[in-house]
C-alpha positions as a Python dict, from the first residue, in 0.01 Angstrom:
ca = {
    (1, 'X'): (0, 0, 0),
    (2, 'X'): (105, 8, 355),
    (3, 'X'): (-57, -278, 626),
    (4, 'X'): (-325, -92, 754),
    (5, 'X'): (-465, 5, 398),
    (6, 'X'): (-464, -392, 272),
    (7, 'X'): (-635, -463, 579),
    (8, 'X'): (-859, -210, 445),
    (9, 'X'): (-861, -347, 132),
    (10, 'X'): (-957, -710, 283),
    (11, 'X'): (-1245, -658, 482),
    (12, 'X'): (-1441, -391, 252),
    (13, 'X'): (-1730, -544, 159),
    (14, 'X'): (-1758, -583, -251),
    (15, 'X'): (-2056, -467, -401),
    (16, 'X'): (-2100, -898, -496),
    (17, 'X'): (-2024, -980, -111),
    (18, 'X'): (-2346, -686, -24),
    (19, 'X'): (-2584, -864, -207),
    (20, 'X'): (-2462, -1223, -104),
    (21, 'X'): (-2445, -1154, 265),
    (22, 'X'): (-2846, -1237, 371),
    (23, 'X'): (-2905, -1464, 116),
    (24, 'X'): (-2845, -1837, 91),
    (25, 'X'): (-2813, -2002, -217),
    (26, 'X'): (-2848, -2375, -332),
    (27, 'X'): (-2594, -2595, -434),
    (28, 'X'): (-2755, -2592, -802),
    (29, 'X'): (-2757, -2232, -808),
    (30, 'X'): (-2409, -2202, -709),
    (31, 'X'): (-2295, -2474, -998),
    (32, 'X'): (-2455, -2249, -1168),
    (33, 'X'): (-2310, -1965, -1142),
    (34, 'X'): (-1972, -2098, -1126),
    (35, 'X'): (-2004, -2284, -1420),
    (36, 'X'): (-2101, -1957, -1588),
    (37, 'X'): (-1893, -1628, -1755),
    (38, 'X'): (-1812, -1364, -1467),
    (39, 'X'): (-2033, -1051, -1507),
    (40, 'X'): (-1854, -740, -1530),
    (41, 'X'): (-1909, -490, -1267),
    (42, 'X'): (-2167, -233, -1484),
    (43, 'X'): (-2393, -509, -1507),
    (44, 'X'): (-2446, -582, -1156),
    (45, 'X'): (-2701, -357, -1055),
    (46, 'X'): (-2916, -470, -1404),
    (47, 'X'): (-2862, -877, -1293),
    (48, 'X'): (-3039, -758, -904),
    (49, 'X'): (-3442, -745, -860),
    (50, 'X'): (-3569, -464, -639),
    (51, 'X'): (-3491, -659, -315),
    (52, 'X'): (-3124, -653, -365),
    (53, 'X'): (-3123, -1027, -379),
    (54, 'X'): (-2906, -1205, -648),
    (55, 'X'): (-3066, -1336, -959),
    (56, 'X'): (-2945, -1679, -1070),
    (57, 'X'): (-2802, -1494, -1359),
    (58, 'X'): (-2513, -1379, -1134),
    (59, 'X'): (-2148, -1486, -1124),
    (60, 'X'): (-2081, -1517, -759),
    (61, 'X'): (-1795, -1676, -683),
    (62, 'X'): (-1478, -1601, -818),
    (63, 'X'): (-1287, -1309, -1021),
    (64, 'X'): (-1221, -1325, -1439),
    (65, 'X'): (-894, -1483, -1446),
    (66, 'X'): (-1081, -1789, -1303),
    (67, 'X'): (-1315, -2027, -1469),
    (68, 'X'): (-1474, -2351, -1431),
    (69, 'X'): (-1499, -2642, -1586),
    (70, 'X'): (-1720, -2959, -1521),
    (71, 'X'): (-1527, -3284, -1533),
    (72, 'X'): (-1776, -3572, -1448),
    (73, 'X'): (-1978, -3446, -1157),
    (74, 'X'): (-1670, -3230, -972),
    (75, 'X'): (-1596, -2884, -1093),
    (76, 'X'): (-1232, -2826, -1185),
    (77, 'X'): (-1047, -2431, -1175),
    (78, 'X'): (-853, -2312, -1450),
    (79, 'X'): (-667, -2019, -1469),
    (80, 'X'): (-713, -1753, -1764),
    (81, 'X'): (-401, -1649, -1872),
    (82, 'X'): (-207, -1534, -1583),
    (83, 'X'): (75, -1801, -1451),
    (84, 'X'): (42, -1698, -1084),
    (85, 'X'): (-296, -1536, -927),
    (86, 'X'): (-403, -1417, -571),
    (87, 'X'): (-693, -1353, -489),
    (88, 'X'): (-959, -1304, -198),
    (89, 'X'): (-1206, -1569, -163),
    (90, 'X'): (-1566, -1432, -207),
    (91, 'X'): (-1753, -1457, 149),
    (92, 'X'): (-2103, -1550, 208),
    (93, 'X'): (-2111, -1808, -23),
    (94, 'X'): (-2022, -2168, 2),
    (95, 'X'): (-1766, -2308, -270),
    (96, 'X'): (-1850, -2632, -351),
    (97, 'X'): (-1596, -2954, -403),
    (98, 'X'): (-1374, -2865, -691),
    (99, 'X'): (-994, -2975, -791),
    (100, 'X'): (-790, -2797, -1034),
    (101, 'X'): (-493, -2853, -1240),
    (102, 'X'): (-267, -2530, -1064),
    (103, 'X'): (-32, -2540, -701),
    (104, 'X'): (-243, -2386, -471),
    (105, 'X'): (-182, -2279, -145),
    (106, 'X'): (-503, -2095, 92),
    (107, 'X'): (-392, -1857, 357),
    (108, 'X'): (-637, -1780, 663),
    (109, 'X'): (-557, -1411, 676),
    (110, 'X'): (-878, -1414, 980),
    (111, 'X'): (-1143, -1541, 1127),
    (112, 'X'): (-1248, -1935, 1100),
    (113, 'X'): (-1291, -2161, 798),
    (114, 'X'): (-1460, -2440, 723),
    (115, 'X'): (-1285, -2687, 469),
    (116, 'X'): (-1369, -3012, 332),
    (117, 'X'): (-1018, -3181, 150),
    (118, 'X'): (-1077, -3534, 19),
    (119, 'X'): (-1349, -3625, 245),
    (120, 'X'): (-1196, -3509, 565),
    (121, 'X'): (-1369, -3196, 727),
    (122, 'X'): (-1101, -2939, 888),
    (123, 'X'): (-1158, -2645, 1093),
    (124, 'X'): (-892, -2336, 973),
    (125, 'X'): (-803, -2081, 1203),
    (126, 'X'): (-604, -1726, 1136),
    (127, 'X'): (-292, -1837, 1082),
    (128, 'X'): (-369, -2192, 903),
    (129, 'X'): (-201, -2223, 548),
    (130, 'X'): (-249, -2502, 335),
    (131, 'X'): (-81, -2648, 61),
    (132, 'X'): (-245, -2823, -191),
    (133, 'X'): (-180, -3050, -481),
    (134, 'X'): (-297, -3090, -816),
    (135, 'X'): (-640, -3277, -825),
    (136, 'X'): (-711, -3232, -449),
    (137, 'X'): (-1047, -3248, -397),
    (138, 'X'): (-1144, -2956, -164),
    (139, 'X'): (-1494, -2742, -78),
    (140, 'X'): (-1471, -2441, 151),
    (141, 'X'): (-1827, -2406, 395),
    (142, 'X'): (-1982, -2013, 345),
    (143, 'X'): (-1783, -1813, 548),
    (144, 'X'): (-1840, -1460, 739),
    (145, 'X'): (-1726, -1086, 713),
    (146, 'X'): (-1434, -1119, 945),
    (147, 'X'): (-1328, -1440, 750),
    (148, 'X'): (-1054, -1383, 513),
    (149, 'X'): (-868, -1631, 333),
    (150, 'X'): (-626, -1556, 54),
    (151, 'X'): (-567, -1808, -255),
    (152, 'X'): (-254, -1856, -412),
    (153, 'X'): (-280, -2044, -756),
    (154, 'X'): (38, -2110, -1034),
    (155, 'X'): (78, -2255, -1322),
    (156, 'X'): (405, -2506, -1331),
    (157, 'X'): (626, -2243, -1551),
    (158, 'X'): (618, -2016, -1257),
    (159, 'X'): (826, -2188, -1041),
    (160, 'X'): (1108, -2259, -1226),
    (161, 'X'): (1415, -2523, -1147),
    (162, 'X'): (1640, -2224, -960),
    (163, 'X'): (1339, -2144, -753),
    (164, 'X'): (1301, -2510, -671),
    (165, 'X'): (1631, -2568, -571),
    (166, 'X'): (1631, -2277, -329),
    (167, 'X'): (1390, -2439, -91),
    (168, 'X'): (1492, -2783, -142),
    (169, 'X'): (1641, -2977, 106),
    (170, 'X'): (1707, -3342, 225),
    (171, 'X'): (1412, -3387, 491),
    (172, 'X'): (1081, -3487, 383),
    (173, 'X'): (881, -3180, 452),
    (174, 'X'): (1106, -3007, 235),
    (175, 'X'): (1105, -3251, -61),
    (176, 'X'): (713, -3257, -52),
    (177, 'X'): (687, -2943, -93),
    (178, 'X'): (946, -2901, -430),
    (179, 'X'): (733, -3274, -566),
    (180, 'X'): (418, -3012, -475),
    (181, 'X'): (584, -2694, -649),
    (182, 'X'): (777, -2883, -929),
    (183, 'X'): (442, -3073, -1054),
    (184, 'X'): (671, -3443, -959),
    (185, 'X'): (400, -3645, -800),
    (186, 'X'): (42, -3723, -863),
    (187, 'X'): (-41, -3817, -519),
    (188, 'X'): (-350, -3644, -347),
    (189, 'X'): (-117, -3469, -118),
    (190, 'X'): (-141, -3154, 77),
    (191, 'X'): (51, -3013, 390),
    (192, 'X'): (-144, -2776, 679),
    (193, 'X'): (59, -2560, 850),
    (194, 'X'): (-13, -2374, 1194),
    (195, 'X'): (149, -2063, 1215),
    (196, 'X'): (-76, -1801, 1391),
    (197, 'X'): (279, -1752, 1609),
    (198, 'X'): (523, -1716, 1397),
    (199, 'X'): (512, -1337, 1346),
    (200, 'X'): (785, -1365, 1003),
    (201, 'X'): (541, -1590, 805),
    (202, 'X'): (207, -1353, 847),
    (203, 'X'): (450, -1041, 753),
    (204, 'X'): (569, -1189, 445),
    (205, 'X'): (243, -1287, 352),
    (206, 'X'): (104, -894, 441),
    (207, 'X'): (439, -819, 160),
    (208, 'X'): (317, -1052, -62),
    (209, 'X'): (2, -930, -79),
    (210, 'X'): (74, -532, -94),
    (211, 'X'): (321, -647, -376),
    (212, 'X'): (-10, -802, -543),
    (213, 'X'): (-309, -584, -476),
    (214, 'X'): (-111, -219, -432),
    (215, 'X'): (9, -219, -789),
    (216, 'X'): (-120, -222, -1083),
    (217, 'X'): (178, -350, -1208),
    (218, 'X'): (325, -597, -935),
    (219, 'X'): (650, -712, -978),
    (220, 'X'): (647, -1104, -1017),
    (221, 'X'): (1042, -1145, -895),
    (222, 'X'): (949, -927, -630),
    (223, 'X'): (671, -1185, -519),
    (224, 'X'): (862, -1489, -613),
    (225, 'X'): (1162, -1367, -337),
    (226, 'X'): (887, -1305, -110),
    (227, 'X'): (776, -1686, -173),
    (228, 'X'): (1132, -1804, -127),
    (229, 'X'): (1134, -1651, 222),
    (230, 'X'): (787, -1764, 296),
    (231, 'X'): (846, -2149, 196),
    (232, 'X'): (1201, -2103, 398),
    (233, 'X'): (1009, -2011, 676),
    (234, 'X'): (746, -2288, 701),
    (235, 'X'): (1005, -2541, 637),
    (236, 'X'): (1161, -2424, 943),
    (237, 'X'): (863, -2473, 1140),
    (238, 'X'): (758, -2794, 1385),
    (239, 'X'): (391, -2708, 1340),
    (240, 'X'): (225, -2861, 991),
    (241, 'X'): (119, -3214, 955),
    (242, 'X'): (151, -3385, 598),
    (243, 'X'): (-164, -3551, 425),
    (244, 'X'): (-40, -3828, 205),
    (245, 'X'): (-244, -3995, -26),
    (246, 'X'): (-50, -4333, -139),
    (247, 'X'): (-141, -4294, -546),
    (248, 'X'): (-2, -4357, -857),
    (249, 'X'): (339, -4199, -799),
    (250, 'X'): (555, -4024, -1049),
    (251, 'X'): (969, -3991, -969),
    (252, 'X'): (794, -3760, -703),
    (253, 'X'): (1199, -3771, -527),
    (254, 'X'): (1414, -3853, -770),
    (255, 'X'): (1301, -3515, -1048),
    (256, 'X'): (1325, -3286, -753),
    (257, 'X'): (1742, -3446, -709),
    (258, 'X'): (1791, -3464, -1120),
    (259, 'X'): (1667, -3090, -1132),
    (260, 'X'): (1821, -3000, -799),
    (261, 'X'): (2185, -3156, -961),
    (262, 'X'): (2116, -2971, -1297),
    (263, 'X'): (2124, -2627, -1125),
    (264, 'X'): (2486, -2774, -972),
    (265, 'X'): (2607, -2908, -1236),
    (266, 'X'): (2497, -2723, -1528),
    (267, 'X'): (2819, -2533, -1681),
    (268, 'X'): (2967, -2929, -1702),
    (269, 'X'): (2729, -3204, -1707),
    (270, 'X'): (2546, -3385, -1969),
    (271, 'X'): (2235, -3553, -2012),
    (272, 'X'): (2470, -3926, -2016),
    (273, 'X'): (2627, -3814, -1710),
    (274, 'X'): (2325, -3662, -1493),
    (275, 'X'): (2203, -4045, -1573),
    (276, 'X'): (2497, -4196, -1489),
    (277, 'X'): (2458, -4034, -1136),
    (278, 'X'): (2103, -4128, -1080),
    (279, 'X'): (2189, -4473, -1191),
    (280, 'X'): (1958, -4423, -1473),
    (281, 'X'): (1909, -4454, -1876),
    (282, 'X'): (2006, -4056, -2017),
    (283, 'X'): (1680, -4252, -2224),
    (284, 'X'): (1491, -4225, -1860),
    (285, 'X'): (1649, -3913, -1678),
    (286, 'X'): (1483, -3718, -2024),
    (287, 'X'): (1158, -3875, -2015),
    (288, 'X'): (1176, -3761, -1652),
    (289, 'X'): (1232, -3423, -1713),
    (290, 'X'): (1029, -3394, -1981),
    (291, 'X'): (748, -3503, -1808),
    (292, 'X'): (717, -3321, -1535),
    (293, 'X'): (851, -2995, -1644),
    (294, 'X'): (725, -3019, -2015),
    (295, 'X'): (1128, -2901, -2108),
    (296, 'X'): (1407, -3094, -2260),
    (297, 'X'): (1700, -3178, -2038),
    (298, 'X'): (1930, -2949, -2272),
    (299, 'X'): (1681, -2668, -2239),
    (300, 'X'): (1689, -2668, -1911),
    (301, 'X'): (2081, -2694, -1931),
    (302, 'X'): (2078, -2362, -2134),
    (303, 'X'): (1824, -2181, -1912),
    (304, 'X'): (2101, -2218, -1631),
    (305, 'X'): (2372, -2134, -1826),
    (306, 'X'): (2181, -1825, -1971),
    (307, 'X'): (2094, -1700, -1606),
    (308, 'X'): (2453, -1740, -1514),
    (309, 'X'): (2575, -1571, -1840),
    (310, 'X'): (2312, -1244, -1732),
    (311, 'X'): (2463, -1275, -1362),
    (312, 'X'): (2827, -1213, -1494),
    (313, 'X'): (2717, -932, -1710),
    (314, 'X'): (2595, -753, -1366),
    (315, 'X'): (2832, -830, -1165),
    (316, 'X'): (3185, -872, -1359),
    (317, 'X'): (3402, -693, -1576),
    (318, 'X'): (3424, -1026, -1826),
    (319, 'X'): (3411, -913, -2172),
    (320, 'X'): (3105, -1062, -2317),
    (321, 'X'): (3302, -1326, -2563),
    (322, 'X'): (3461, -1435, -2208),
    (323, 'X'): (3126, -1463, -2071),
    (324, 'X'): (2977, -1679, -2353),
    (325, 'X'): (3270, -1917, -2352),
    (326, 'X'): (3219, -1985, -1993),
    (327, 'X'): (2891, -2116, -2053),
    (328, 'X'): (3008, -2305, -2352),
    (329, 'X'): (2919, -2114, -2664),
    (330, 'X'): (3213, -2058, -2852),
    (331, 'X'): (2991, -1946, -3126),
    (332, 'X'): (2929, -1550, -3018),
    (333, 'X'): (2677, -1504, -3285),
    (334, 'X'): (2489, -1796, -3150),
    (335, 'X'): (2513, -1652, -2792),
    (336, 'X'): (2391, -1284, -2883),
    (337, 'X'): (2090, -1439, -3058),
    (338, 'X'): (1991, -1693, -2793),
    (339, 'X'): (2039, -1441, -2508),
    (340, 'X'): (1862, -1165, -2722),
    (341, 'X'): (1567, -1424, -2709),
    (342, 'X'): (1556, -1455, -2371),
    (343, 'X'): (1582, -1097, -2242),
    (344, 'X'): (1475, -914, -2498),
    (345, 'X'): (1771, -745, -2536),
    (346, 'X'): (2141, -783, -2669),
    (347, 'X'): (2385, -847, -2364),
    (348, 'X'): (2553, -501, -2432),
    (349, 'X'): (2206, -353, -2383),
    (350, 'X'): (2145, -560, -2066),
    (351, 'X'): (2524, -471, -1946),
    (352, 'X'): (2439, -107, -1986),
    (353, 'X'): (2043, -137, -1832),
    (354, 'X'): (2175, -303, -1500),
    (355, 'X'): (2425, -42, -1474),
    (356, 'X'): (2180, 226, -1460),
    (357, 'X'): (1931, 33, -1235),
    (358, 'X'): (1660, -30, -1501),
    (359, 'X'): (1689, -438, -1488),
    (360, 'X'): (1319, -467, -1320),
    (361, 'X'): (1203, -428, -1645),
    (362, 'X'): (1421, -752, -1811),
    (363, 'X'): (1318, -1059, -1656),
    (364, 'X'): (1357, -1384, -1859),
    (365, 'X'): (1086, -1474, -2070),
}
């Protein structure tokens, strides 16, 4: 997929969007239909009466991997399955105040939004990005056929601590955003970023998104290094403003740091010394970690060491007992098995699959 087909792709009118367009539905309706099983695509023209107008029946507002749930009188979005999802927004329809338990970031691909994010009303221009976190409470107004916004949404496991530590950095913009990413803080936070200028971030976001809708198959590392450039990019920019909510707070600084230092540190440190340079309990510095990344310290540890261990297998000429005793296993049995569980394969077969090219196909489970 190629620029000019997404764009293409964008602004086609679904066959949903068709029979949304003249209508205007109440707010019960819409709770409704949210609240309710999307309707696959066979039995939309059954759900329609002769005027083309929706029935009440219809799912109208989001695609299968979502659904809703109602927690007290404010709808919260789950994801089905999938750790990362982008998707379109539906237009013509108003989305009404939800949270969710996911990152999320919106995109104003074009046109003008209307966006309500805890109780403050916000106009969103092309160009606008916005990053949300967890339990945000947000409503988007109906919007028109030249407005496109793009959702991101992810589940913590997809951002794991190496992706983390590539955008992390010591200003506060850039810490915010790994407390955002890394699940570290519980504060109704979100950053808005102006960037209808900046040329770099709308073409990574056009990648992004031929990555995601051109395949059928996208390739999620492929996406993630498009992230890493994209987050690069906004931290480099002097137009966002931050929206901090003073709530309960949880190590929203410090895990970002203890994480950060593990990807450092982890051929050599231990959980008594990672505490020891926090100025912490090891007791604490776990509870931490375990906490906010739902992993033990040590798994984490391994993870790294693992990812190095694959690294050296592409790009040395270390024997593979070499290998494994640089990461600390002395025990090659216990490295062939661990690594096996990983990738899927034996590191002899992963040696051999890099070396013909065929590694997009081993990513770590």
């Amino acid at each position: 997929m190629n620029y000019e087909e997404l764009d293409h792709f964008l602004f086609e009118l679904t066959d949903l969007e068709i029979k949304l367009k003249d209508n205007d539905l109440t707010d019960e309706i819409i709770k409704s239909r949210i609240l309710s099983p999307a309707l696959s695509e066979e039995r939309l023209s059954v759900q329609n009466n002769s005027r083309g107008v929706p029935n009440q029946s219809m799912a109208i507002t989001h695609p299968s991997i979502y659904h809703y749930t109602l927690d007290g009188d404010v709808l919260r979005l789950n994801v089905t399955g999938e750790i990362f999802a982008i998707s379109r927004h539906t237009r013509f329809v108003k989305m009404l105040t939800h949270t969710h338990n996911l990152f999320e970031m919106n995109y104003i691909y074009s046109g003008t939004f209307y966006q309500e994010i805890q109780g403050e009303r916000f106009e969103l221009k092309e160009g606008d990005l916005i990053i949300l976190n967890k339990n945000v409470e947000h409503s988007i107004e109906k919007s028109g056929e030249n407005d496109i916004l793009i959702n991101f949404l992810a589940k913590n496991e997809f951002f794991d601590s190496s992706f983390i530590y590539k955008i992390l950095g010591d200003n506060i913009l850039s810490k915010t955003i790994a407390s955002i990413i890394a699940d570290a803080s519980k504060e109704k936070s979100f950053l808005l970023f102006h960037t209808s200028n900046n040329w770099q971030i709308k073409q990574t976001i056009q990648n992004i998104l031929c990555e995601s809708f051109g395949s059928k198959n996208a390739n999620r590392e492929i996406i993630k290094s498009y992230l890493t450039i994209l987050f690069s990019r906004l931290l480099e920019s002097d137009s966002y403003k931050m929206f901090l909510n003073n709530g309960t707070r949880k190590s929203s600084i410090s895990v970002i740091e203890i994480i950060a230092y593990i990807n450092k540190h982890y051929l050599n440190t231990t959980l008594v010394q990672t505490a020891e340079h926090f100025r912490y309990s090891a007791e604490h510095v776990g509870r931490i970690i375990k906490n906010v990344t739902g992993k033990s310290f040590s798994t984490l540890v391994q993870e790294q060491k693992f990812i190095h261990a694959a690294l050296q297998l592409k790009l040395t000429n270390q024997t593979i007992e070499e290998i494994s005793k640089e990461i600390g296993y002395n025990n090659l049995t216990f490295f062939y098995r661990k690594f096996y569980s990983l990738y899927g394969v034996t590191p002899k077969e992963y040696r051999r699959l890099v070396t013909q090219g065929e590694s997009n196909s081993i990513l770590l489970k």
